[in-house]
C-alpha positions in Angstrom: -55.5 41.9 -10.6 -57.2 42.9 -13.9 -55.4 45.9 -14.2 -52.2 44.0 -13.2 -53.0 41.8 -16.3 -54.5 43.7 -18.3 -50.7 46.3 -17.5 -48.9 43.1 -18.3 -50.2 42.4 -21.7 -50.0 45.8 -23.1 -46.4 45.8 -22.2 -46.0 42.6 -24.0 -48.0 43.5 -27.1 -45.2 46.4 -27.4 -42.3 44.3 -26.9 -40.6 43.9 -30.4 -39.8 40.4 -30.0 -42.0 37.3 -29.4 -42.5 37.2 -25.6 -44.3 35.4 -23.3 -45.1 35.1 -19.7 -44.8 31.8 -18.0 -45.9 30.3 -14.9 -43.5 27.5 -14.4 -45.4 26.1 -11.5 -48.2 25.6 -13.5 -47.2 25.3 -17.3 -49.1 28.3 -17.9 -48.7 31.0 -20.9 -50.4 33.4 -18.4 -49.7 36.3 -21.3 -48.5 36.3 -24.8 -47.9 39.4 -27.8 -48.8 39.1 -31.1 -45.3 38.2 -32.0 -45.0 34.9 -30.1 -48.3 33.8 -31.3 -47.4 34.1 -34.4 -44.3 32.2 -34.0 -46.2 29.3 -32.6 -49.3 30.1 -34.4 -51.3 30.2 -31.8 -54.5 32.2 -31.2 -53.3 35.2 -28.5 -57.2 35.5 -27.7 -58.0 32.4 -26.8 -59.6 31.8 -23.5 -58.0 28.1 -23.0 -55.0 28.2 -20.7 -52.4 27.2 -22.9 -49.5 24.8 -21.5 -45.7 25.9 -23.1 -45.1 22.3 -22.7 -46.4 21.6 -25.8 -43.9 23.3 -28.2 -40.9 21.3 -26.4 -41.4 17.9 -27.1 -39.0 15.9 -26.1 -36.9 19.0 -25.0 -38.8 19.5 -21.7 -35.2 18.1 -20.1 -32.9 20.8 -21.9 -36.0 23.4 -20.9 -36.1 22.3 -17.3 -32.1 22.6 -17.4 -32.3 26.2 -19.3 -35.0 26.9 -16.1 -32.7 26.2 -13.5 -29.9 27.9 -15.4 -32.4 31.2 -14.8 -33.1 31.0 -11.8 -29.1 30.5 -10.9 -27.8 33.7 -12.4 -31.1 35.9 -12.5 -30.9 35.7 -16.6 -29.8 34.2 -19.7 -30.2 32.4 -23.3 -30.0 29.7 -24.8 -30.4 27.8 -28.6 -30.1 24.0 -27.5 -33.5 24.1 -26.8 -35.7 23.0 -30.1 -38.9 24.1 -30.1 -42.0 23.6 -32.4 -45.5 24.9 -33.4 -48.7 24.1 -32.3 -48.8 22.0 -35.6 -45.7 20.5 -34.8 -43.3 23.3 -37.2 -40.0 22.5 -35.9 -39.0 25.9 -35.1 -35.1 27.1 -34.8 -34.8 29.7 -32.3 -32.7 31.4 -29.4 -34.6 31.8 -26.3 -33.9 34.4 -23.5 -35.4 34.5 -20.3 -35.8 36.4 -17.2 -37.3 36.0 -13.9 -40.2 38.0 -13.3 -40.0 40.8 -10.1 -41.9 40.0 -7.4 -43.4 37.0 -8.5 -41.6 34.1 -7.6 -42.1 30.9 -10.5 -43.0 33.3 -13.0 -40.7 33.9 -16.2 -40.4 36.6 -19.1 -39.2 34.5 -22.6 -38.6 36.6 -25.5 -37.6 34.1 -28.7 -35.4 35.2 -31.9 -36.1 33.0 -34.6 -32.9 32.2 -35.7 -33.2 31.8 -39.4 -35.0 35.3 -39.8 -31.5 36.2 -37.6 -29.1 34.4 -39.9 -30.3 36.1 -42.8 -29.8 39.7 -41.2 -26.3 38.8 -39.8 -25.2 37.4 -43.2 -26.4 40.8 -44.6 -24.4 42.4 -41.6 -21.1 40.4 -42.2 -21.1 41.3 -45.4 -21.1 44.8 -44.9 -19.0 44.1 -41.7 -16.2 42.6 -43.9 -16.7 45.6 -46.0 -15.8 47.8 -43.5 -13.3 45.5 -40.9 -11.6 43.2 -43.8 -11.4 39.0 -43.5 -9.4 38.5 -39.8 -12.2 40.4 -37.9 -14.8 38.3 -39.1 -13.3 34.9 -38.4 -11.6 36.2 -34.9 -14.4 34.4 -32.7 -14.2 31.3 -35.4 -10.1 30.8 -35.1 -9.9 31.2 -31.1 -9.5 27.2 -30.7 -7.9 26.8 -33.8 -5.2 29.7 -32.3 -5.3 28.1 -28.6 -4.4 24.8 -30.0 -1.7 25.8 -32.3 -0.2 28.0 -30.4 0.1 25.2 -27.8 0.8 22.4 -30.5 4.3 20.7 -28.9 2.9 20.8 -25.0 -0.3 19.4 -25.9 1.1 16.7 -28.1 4.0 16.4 -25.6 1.3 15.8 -22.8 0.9 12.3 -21.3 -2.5 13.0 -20.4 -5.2 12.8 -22.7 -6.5 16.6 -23.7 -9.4 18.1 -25.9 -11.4 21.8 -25.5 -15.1 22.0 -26.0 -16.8 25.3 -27.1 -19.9 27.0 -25.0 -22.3 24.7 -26.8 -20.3 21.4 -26.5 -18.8 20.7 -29.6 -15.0 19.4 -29.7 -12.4 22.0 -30.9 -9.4 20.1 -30.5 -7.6 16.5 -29.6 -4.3 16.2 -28.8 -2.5 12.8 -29.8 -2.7 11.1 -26.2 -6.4 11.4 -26.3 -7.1 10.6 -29.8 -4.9 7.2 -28.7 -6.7 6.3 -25.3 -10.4 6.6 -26.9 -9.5 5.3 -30.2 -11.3 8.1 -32.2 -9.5 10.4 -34.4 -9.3 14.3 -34.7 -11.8 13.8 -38.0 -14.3 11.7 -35.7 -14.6 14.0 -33.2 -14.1 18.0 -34.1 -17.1 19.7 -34.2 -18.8 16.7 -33.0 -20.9 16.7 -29.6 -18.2 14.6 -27.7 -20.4 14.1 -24.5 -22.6 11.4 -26.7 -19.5 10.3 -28.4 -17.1 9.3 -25.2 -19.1 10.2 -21.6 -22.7 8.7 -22.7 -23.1 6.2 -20.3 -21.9 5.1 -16.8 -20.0 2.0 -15.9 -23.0 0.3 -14.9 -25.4 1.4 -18.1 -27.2 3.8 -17.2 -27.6 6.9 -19.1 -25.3 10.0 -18.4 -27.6 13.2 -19.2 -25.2 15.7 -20.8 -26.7 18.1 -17.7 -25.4 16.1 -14.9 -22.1 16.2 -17.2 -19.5 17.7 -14.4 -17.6 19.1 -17.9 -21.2 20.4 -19.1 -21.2 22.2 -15.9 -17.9 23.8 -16.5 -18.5 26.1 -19.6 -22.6 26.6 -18.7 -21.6 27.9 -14.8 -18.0 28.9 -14.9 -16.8 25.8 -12.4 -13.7 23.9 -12.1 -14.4 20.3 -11.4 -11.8 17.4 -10.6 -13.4 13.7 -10.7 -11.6 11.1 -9.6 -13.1 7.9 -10.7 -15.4 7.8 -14.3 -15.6 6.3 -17.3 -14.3 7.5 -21.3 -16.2 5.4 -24.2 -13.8 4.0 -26.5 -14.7 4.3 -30.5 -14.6 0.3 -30.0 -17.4 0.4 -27.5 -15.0 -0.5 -24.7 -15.0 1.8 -21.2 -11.8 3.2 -19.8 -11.5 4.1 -16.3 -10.5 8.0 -15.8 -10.0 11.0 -13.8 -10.0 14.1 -15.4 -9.9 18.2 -14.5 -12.5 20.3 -16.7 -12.0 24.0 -16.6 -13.9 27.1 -18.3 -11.4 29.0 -20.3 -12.5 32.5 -21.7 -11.4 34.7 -24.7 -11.5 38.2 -24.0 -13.5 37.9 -20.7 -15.7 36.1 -22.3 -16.7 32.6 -21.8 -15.7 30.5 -24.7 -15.9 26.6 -23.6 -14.0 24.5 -21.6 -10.5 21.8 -21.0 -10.6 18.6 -20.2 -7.4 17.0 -19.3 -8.0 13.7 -18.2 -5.8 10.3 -17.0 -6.5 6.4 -18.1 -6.4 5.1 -14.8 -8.1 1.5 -15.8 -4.6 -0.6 -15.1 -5.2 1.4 -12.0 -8.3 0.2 -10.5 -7.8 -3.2 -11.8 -5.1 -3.1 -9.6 -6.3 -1.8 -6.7 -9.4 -4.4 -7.4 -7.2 -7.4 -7.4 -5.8 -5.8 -4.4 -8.2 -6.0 -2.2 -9.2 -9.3 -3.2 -6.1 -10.4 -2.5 -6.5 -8.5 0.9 -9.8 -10.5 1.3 -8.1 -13.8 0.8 -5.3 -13.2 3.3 -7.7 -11.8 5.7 -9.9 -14.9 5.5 -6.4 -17.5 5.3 -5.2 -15.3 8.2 -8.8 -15.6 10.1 -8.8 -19.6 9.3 -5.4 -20.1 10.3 -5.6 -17.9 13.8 -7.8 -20.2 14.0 -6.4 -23.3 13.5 -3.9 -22.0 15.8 -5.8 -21.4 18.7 -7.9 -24.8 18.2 -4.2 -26.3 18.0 -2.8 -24.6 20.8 -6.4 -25.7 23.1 -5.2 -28.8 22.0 -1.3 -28.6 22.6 -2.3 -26.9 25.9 -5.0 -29.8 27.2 -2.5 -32.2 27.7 -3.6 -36.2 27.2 -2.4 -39.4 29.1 0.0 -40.6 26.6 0.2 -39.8 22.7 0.9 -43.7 21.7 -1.3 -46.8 22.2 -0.1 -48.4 25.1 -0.5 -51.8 25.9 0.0 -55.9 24.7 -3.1 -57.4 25.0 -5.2 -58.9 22.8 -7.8 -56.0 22.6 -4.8 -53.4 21.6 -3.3 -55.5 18.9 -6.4 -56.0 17.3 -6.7 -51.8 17.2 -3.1 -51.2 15.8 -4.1 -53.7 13.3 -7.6 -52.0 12.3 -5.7 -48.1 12.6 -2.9 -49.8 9.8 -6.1 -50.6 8.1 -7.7 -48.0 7.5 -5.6 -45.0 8.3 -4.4 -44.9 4.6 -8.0 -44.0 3.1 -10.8 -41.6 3.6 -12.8 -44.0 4.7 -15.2 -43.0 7.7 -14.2 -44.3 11.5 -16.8 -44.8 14.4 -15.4 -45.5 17.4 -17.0 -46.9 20.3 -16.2 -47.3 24.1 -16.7 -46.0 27.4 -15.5 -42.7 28.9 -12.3 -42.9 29.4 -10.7 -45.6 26.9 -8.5 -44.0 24.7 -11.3 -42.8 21.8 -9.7 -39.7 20.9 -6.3 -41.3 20.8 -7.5 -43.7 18.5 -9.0 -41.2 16.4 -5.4 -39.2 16.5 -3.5 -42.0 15.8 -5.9 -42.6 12.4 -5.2 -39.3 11.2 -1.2 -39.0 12.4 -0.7 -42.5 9.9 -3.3 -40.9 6.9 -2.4 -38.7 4.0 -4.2 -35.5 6.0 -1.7 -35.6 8.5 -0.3 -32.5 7.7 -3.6 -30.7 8.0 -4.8 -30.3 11.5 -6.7 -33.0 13.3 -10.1 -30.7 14.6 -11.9 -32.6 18.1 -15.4 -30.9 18.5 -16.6 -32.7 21.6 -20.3 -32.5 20.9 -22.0 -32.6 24.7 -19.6 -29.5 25.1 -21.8 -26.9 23.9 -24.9 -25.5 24.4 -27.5 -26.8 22.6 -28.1 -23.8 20.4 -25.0 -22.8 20.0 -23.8 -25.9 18.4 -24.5 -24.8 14.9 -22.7 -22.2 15.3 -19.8 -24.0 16.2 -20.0 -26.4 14.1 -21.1 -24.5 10.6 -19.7 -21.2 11.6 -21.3 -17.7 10.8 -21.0 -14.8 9.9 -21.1 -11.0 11.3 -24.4 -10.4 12.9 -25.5 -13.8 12.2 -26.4 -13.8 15.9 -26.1 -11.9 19.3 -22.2 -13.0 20.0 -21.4 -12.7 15.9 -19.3 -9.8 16.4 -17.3 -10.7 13.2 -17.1 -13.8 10.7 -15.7 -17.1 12.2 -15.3 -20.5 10.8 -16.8 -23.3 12.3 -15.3 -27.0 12.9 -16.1 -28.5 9.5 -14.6 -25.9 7.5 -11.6 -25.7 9.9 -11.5 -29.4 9.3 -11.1 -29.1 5.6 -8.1 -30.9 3.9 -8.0 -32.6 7.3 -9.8 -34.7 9.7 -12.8 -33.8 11.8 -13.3 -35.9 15.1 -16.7 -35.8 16.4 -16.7 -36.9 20.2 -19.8 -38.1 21.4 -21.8 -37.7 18.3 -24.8 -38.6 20.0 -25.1 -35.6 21.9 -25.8 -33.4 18.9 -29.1 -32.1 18.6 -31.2 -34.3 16.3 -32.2 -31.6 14.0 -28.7 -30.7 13.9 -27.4 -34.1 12.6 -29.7 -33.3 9.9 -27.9 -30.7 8.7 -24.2 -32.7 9.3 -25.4 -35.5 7.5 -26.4 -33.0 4.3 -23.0 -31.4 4.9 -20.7 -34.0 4.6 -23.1 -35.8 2.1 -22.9 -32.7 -0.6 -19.5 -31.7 0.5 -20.3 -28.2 1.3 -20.5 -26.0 4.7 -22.7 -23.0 4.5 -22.3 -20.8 7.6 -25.0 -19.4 9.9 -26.2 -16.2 8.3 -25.0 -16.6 5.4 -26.0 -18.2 1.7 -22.5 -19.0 0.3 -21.7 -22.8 0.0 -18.3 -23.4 0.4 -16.6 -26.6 -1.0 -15.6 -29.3 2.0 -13.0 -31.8 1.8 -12.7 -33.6 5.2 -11.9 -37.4 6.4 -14.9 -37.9 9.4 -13.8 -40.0 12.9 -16.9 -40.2 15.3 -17.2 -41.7 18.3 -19.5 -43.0 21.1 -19.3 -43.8 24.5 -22.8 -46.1 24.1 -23.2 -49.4 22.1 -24.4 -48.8 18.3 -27.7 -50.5 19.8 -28.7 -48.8 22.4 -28.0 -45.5 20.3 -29.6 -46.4 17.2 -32.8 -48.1 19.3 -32.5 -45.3 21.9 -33.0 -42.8 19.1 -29.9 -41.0 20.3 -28.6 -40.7 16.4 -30.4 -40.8 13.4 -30.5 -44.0 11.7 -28.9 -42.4 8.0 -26.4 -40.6 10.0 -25.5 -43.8 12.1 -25.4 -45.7 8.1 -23.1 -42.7 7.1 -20.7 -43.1 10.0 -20.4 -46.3 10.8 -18.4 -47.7 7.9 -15.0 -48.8 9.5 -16.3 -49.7 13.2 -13.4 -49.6 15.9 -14.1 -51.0 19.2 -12.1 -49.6 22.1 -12.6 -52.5 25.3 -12.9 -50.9 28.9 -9.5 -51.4 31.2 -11.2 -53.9 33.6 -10.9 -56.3 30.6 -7.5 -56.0 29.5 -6.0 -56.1 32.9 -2.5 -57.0 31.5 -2.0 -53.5 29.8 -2.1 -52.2 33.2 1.6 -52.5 33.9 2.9 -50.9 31.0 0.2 -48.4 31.0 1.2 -47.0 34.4 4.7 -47.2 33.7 4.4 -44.6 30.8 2.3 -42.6 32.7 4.0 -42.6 36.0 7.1 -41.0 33.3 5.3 -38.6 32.0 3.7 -37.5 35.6 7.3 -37.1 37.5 8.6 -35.5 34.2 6.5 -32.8 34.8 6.4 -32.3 38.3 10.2 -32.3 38.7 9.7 -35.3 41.2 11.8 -39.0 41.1 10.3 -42.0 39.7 8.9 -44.2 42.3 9.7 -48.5 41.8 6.5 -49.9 40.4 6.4 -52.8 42.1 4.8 -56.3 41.3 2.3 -55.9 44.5 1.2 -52.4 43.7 0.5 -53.4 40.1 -1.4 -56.5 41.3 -3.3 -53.5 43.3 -4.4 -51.6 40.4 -5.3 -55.1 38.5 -7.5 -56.0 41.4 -9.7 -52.5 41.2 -12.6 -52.6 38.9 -11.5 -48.8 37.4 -15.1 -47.3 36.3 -13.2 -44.3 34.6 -10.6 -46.0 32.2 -7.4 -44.9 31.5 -8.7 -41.5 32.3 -9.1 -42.7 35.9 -5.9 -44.6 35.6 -4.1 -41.1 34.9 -5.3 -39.7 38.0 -4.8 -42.2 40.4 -0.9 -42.6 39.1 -0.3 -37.8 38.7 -2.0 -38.2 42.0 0.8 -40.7 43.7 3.5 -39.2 41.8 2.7 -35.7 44.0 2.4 -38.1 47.3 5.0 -40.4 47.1 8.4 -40.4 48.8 11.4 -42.0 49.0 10.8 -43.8 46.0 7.7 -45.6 47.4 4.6 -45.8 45.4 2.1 -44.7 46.9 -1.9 -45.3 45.2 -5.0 -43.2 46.1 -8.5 -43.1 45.0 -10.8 -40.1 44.5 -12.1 -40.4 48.0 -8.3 -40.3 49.2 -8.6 -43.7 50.2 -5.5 -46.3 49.9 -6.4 -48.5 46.5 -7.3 -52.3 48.2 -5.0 -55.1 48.5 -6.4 -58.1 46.2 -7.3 -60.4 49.1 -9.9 -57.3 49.9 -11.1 -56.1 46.4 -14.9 -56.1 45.8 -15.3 -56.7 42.2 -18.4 -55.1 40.6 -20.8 -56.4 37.8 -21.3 -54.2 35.1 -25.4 -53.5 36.6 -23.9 -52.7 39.8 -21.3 -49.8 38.6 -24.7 -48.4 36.9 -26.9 -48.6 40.3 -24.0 -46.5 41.7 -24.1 -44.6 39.4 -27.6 -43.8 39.2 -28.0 -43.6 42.9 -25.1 -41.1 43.2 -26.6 -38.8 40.6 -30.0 -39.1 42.6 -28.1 -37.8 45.6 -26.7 -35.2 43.5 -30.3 -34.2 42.5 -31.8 -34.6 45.7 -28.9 -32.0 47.5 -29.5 -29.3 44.8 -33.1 -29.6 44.7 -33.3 -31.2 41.0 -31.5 -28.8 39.6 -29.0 -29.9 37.0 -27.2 -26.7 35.4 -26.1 -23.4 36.7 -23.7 -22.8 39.7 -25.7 -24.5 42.0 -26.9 -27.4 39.5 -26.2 -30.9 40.2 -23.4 -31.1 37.4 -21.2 -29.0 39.2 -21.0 -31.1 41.9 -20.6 -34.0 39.6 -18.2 -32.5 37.6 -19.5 -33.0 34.2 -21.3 -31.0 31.4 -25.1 -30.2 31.9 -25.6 -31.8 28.4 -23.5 -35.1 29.5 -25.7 -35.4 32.9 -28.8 -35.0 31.3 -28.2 -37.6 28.6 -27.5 -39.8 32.2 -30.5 -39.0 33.6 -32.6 -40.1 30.6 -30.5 -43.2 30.0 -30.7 -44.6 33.8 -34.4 -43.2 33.5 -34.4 -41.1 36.7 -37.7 -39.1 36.9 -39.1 -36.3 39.8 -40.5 -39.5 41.6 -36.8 -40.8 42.2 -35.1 -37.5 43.6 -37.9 -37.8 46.6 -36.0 -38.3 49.8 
């Protein structure tokens, strides 16, 4: 190894130029000739490793660059690369540089200083232009000037924006299209270093090192390079959008620098940005209104008894009159009465006679859904918001907006979930699951209850702010038992409406088979009502009206009817949900669960159970 070294730096002490060896993986001058030392003035017998790092400065990029560069083609030079003394001499000189055999990381720099050279190549021109006359000696100097008069008319012809660089980066020419898209003029920018003039930074800020410069890349490793989408710094400061082709062009063989043509393609992307925000809007109107769509068509499709209030007794008029009320503001409707009584169609008839009419009407039937999926529904989320969030989907409120929202049995939400409504429709915003967006609501609220406002309020079925919110317009729908003399017209309409659709004749409604139905205590409403009369319209004959109840029984005469107190239709109730119980074991959901024998929602029977306040110790046989 000593004789290696001691091989290496006899070699270098003859070298004519100042030469050094370098260990790049270390920073390491492992050898250095008289010469170079005396460049750098530096001691060459000095036993501290010295580090070339010092006489670049803030060059270490360009050197790094130069490095690579060296290692790419095996050898080459460079003079963008300033380098000083140890005392900090700013120095002026062309490096070369070769990899050393055998000896991977290790480099052989010689350095020219390049004043010393200037002065012998101005004594050599001058004898040069002695000997070869005036156009030899400013052959390599007119090239650009040549290329660009030569090709004066096409370049200034060109739509496209054109201008040449030489090998070290300096502008040759402009043509008019380009000196008009940057703003700068032929004067601004010829012999100028147009990368830090026009390509110094990207869109976003951050620097753009001339070395990661595509068009830098062209004249330092002979590469065509087409970009598609950067940016040109106007003189103004302002970016411009472009796309541009830079391509190494040679005189004689020789590489002399590079052409950049290049496009303004700003009205472009602006375009293709407003684009697809215009794609993102119709996407998400398309979303919302598919849908609306297929909430309307549920609704179209789940047909209802009658779509009028029906009926002359006291109880109705006194509804018409409170829907004329206060169907022409936004004020907010809670609606109470059993199952069965017409709610919805109350709440329809509000918003068919309100200034939202011709914005949907959107019923979310709260004990419909499972407990933690009402958010979901309700809010809407967005794409991996949750296991079934296979894309973004609006919920109820902001399907509701510009329109009403009905909310059916609004004390079957979840409690922390009314929370959450009440903030909603308080701020007038909807923020889906997943997501942090608020978006702006504008809906007209119609709840309803099947239980008195004080059992729901003391039963702590609603919260008490949410209760103040809703409640501002009460309407109070009265069960069918006691408005007995809507009865007649009641099943007239619907006895239409059921042999309308099943092709059949309409039976007589006579006076004794209305005195029937007047005599039955009808626990399920109108909706019971509407079964009992599709049910004769399939079984009658001849014209002859004929009534069944659920169990298939005839309905009784009135000398036989059994009416029932309001506590007794409860005991029957609670002791046929108890049988339920007892037959599926106390199980209330699932396929086997008590509610599908009942035929009601797991939610809906479990608000029952607590209500009629049937515990383990009931279900016992």
């Amino acid at each position: 190894m000593l004789d290696e070294r001691h091989q290496s730096d006899s070699l270098l002490a003859a070298f004519p130029d100042a030469a050094l060896v370098l260990d790049t993986s270390q920073d390491k001058v492992v050898a250095i000739n008289t010469a170079a030392a005396s460049l750098f003035v530096v001691d060459p017998d000095m036993d501290k490793a010295l580090r070339f790092s010092t006489f670049l400065g803030r060059a270490l990029a360009k050197f790094v660059v130069f490095v690579d560069e060296v290692d790419h083609r095996g050898e080459c030079w460079t003079r963008d690369v300033p380098l000083t003394t140890l005392d900090g001499v700013p120095l002026r000189c062309e490096i070369r540089g070769r990899g050393v055999p055998d000896q991977p990381g290790f480099l052989l720099l010689s350095f020219t200083d390049l004043d010393a050279f200037d002065k012998r190549t101005q004594i050599a021109e001058a004898a040069e232009l002695h000997r070869a006359g005036l156009l030899e000696w400013k052959r390599a100097e007119t090239f650009f000037a040549e290329l660009e008069r030569q090709n004066q008319l096409i370049l200034n012809a060109a739509g496209e924006g054109i201008y040449g660089v030489n090998a070290d980066g300096k502008t040759t020419f402009v043509n008019r299209a380009a000196q008009e898209m940057l703003g700068w003029t032929t004067q601004d920018l010829l012999g100028k270093d147009i990368h830090s003039m026009i390509h110094h930074h990207h869109l976003n800020g951050e620097i753009y090192p001339s070395q990661q410069c595509p068009i830098y890349r062209s004249f330092r490793f002979e590469q065509v390079h087409r970009i598609e989408d950067e940016v040109f710094w106007r003189k103004d400061g302002k970016p411009i959008r472009v796309e541009y082709v830079s391509t190494p062009i040679y005189d004689q063989k020789v590489l002399a620098g590079a052409v950049v043509i290049f496009r303004d393609i700003t009205e472009r992307k602006e375009g293709e940005r407003k684009l697809r925000e215009a794609l993102d809007e119709v996407a998400a109107l398309r979303d919302r209104l598919e849908q609306e769509n297929e909430y309307l068509q549920e609704a179209i499709s789940s047909e209802r008894a009658h779509h009028d209030i029906i009926g002359s007794s006291p109880a109705i008029r006194q509804v018409v009159t409170r829907i004329d009320l206060v169907a022409g503001t936004d004020a907010t409707v809670l609606i109470t009465g059993e199952a069965g009584t017409g709610k919805a169609l109350v709440a329809t008839e509000i918003h068919k006679a309100s200034p939202r009419s011709r914005r949907p009407l959107i019923h979310f039937k709260c004990g419909s859904v499972a407990p933690e999926d009402v958010e979901a529904e309700l809010f809407g989320h967005v794409r991996g918001a949750g296991p079934n969030a296979a894309r973004d989907k609006p919920g109820k409120l902001e399907l509701a907006h510009g329109g009403s929202l009905f909310l059916d049995d609004v004390e079957e939400l979840p409690f922390e979930i009314q929370g959450k409504l009440l903030h909603a429709l308080q701020k007038s915003t909807v923020t889906r699951v997943g997501d942090t967006r608020e978006k702006p609501l504008d809906i007209r609220v119609i709840a309803a209850t099947t239980h008195a406002p004080t059992d729901t309020r003391s039963g702590n079925r609603i919260r008490e702010d949410l209760y103040l919110f809703l409640n501002v317009f009460p309407i109070s729908c009265l069960p069918l038992r006691d408005r007995l003399e809507d009865i007649p017209l009641l099943a007239g309409h619907l006895l239409k409406l059921a042999c309308r659709r099943h092709g059949r004749p309409v039976p007589v409604l006579t006076e004794r088979v209305v005195k029937q139905m007047q005599a039955y205590h009808w626990p399920g409403n109108v909706r019971e009502l509407h079964n009992v009369i599709e049910r004769a319209a399939i079984v009658s004959r001849d014209r002859k009206l004929v009534l069944e109840l659920g169990g298939g029984g005839h309905v009784a005469s009135p000398s036989n009817a059994s009416v029932r107190t309001e506590a007794e239709m409860q005991e029957m109730t609670r002791r046929n949900i108890i049988a339920a119980l007892r037959e599926t074991g106390g199980r209330v959901s699932g396929a086997s669960g008590a509610a599908v024998l009942l035929d009601v929602q797991p939610t809906t029977l479990y608000s029952r159970i607590k209500a009629l306040k049937i515990d383990r110790n009931a279900i016992q046989p």
